[in-house]
NULOLUM-206101 format. One record per residue (C-alpha): residue number from 1; z, y, x; residue in one letter. Coordinates in pm, 1 decimal, decimal comma. Each point is the difference from the previous one (the first is absolute). Last residue first. Layout:
BEGIN
R  resi         w         v         u  resn
R   NUM         Z         Y         X     a
...
# end
This chain:
BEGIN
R  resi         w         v         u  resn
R   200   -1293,2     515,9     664,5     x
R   199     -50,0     216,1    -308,4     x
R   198    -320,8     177,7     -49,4     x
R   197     -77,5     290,4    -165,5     x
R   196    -356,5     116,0      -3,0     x
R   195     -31,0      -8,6    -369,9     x
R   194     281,7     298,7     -26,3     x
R   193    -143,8     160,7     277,3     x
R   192    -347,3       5,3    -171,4     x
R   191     165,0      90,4    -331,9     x
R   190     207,2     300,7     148,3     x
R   189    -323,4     143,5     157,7     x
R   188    -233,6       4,2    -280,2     x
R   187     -19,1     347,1    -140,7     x
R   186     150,0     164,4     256,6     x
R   185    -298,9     -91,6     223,4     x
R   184    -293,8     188,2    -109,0     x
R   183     261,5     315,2     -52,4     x
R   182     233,7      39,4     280,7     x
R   181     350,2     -14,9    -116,7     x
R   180     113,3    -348,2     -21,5     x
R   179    -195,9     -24,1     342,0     x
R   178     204,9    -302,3     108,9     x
R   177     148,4    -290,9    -166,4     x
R   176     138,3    -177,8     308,8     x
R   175     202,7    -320,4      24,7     x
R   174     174,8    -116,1     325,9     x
R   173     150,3    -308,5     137,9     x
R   172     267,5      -9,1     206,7     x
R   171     160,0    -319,8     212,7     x
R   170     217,3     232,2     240,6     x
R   169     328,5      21,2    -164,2     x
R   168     276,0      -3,8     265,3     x
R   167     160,6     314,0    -153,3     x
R   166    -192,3     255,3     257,2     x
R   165    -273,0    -166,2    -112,3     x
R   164      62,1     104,2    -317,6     x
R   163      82,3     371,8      73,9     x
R   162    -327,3      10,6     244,3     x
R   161    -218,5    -179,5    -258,4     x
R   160     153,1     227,9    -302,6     x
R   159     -85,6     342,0     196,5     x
R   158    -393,8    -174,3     146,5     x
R   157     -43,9       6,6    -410,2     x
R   156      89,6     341,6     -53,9     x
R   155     -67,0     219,5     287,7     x
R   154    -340,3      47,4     -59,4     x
R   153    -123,1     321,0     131,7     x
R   152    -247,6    -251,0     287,5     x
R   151    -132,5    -188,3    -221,0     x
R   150    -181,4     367,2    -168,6     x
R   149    -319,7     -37,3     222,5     x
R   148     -61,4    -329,5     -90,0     x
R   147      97,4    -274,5     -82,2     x
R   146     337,9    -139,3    -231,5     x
R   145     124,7     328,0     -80,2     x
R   144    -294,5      72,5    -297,8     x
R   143     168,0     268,1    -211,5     x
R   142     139,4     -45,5    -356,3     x
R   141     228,6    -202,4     121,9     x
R   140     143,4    -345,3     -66,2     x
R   139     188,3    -282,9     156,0     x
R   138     214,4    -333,7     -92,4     x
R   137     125,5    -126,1     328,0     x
R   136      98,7    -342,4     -14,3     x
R   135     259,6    -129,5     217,7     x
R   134      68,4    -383,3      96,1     x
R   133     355,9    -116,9     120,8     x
R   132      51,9    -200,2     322,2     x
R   131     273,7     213,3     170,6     x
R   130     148,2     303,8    -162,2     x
R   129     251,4      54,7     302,4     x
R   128    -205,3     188,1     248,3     x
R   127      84,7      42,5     310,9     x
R   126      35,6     316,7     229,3     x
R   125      50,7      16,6     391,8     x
R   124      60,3    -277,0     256,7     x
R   123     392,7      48,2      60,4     x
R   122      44,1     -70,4    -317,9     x
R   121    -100,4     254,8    -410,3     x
R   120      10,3     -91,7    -309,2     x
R   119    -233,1       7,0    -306,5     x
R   118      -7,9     -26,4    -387,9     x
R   117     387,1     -23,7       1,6     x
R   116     224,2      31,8     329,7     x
R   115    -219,5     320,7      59,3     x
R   114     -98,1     205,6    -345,4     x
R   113    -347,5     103,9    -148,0     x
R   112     106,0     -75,9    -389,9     x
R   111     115,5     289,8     -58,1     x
R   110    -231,0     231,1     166,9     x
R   109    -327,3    -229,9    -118,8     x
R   108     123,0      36,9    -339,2     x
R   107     -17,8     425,7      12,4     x
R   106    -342,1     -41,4     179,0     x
R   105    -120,4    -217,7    -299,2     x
R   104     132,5     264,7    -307,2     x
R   103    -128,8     301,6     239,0     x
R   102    -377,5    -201,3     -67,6     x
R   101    -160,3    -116,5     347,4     x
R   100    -228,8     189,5     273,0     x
R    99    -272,6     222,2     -35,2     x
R    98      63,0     270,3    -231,2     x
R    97      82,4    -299,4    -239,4     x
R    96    -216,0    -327,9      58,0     x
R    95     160,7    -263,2    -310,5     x
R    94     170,3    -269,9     135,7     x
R    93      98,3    -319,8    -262,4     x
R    92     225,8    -226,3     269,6     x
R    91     -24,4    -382,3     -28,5     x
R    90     277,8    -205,1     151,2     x
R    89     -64,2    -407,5      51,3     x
R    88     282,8    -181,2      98,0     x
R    87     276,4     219,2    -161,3     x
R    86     364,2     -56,5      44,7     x
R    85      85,3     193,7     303,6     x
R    84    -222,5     283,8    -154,7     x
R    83     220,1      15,5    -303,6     x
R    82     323,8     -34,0     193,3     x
R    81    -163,2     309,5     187,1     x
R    80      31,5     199,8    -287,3     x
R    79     375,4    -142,5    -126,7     x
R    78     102,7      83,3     363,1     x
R    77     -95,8     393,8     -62,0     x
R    76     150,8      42,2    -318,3     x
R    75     339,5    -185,4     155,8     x
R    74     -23,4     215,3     298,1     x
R    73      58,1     329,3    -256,5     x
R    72     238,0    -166,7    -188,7     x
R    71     206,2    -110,7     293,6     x
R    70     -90,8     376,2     131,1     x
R    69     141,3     186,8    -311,9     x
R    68     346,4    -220,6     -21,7     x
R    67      19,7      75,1     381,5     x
R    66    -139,2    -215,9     288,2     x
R    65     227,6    -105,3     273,6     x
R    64     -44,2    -370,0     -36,0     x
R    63    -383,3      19,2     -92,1     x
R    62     -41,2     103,7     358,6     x
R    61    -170,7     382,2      64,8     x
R    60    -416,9      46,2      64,2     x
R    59     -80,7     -13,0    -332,7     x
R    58     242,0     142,3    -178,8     x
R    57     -48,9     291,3     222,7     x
R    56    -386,2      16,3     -50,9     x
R    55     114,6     -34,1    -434,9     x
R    54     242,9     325,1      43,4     x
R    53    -211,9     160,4     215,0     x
R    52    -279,6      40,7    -250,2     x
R    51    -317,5    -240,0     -87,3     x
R    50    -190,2      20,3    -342,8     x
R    49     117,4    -219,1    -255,9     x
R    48    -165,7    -301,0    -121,2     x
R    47    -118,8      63,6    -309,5     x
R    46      36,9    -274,3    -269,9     x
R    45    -318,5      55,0    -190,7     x
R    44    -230,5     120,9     189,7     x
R    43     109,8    -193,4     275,3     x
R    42     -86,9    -351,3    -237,5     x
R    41     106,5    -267,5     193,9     x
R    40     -73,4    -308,2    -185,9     x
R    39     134,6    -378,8      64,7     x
R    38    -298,5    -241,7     -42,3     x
R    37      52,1    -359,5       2,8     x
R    36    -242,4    -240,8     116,0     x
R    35     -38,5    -342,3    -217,6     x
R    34    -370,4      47,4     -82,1     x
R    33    -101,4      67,1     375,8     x
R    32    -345,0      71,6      20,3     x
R    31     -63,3     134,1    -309,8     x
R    30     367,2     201,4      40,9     x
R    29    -177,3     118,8     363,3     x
R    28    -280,5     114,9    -206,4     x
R    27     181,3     171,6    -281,2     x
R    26     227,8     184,3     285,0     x
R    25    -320,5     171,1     157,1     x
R    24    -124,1      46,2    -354,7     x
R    23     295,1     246,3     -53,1     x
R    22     -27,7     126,1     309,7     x
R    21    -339,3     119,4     -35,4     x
R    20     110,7     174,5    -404,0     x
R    19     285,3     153,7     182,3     x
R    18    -140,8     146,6     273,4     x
R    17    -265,7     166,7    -269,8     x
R    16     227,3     151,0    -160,4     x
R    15    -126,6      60,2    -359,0     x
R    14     283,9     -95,0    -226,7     x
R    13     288,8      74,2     229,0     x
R    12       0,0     279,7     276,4     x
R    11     259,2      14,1     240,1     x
R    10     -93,4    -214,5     240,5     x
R     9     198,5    -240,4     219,4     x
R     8      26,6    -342,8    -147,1     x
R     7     148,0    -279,3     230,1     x
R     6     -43,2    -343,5    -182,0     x
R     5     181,3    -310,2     209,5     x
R     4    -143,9    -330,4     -64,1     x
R     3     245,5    -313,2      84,6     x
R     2    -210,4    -292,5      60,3     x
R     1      90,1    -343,1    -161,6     x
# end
């Protein structure tokens, strides 16, 4: 049974694009594995919140000094990464804004980005701890980031690969509707990468 974690990141609803790609992204992988079970992250939903010094000291202080705020504080956190400890296949809806990810994404990658957790560090440097899992990146833009002149602004998709890998997660597989903006493509551009997806 494969556990089938669901991170959703933009704030639009009915005609997100992001969504509609990662939706199919998950339908495949339930095709291919009936008996997975999907645990959703909606960040639209359940915002993560954005970074202060209360949360970086929590962070970098032992649970057995915390205060009432911190315990709850690390808790949140914990309960995050619990979800990407559990998962063995993660699939992550990103939608190109100004170049990089969604606030709601960058907020989760701050609380979840922690050493002793998702990576620690020996006398050799870094190491993931998110071994053997599978991510899928869900992607759209209304520019072409993919080729071209404009690969080089995108900060979006190489962002989740660096974070990821950073984890121990380097078995990614990328899904691109592009152009979602450029007439002559717009029109068909989510379909294609929808019928493009393939689960391995």
């Amino acid at each position: 049974m494969k556990n089938i974690l669901h991170i959703i990141s933009s704030p639009r609803v009915e005609i997100s694009a992001s969504r509609k790609l990662g939706n199919a992204v998950v339908k495949r992988i339930q095709e291919k594995y009936p008996d997975a079970v999907v645990k959703e992250r909606d960040l639209t939903k359940h915002l993560v919140p954005v970074l202060e010094e209360k949360h970086i000291n929590t962070f970098f202080s032992p649970a057995e000094s915390h205060s009432p705020e911190q315990a709850e504080i690390n808790e949140y956190s914990t309960g995050l990464i619990s979800e990407l400890q559990e998962a063995d296949i993660i699939v992550i809806e990103s939608p190109m804004y100004n170049f990089s990810v969604p606030t709601t994404l960058k907020a989760y990658f701050d609380f979840t980005s922690r050493a002793g957790y998702t990576f620690k560090y020996d006398e050799t440097g870094p190491k993931g701890l998110l071994n053997d899992k599978k991510l899928y990146i869900a992607f759209t833009s209304g520019n072409i980031y993919s080729e071209g002149p404009y690969q080089i602004y995108d900060s979006n998709v190489p962002y989740i690969k660096n974070v990821f890998g950073f984890y121990g997660v380097t078995d990614v597989s990328v899904f691109r509707a592009e152009g979602l903006a450029i007439p002559g493509i717009m029109e068909t551009s989510l379909e294609k990468a929808i019928d493009n997806i393939t689960i391995d």
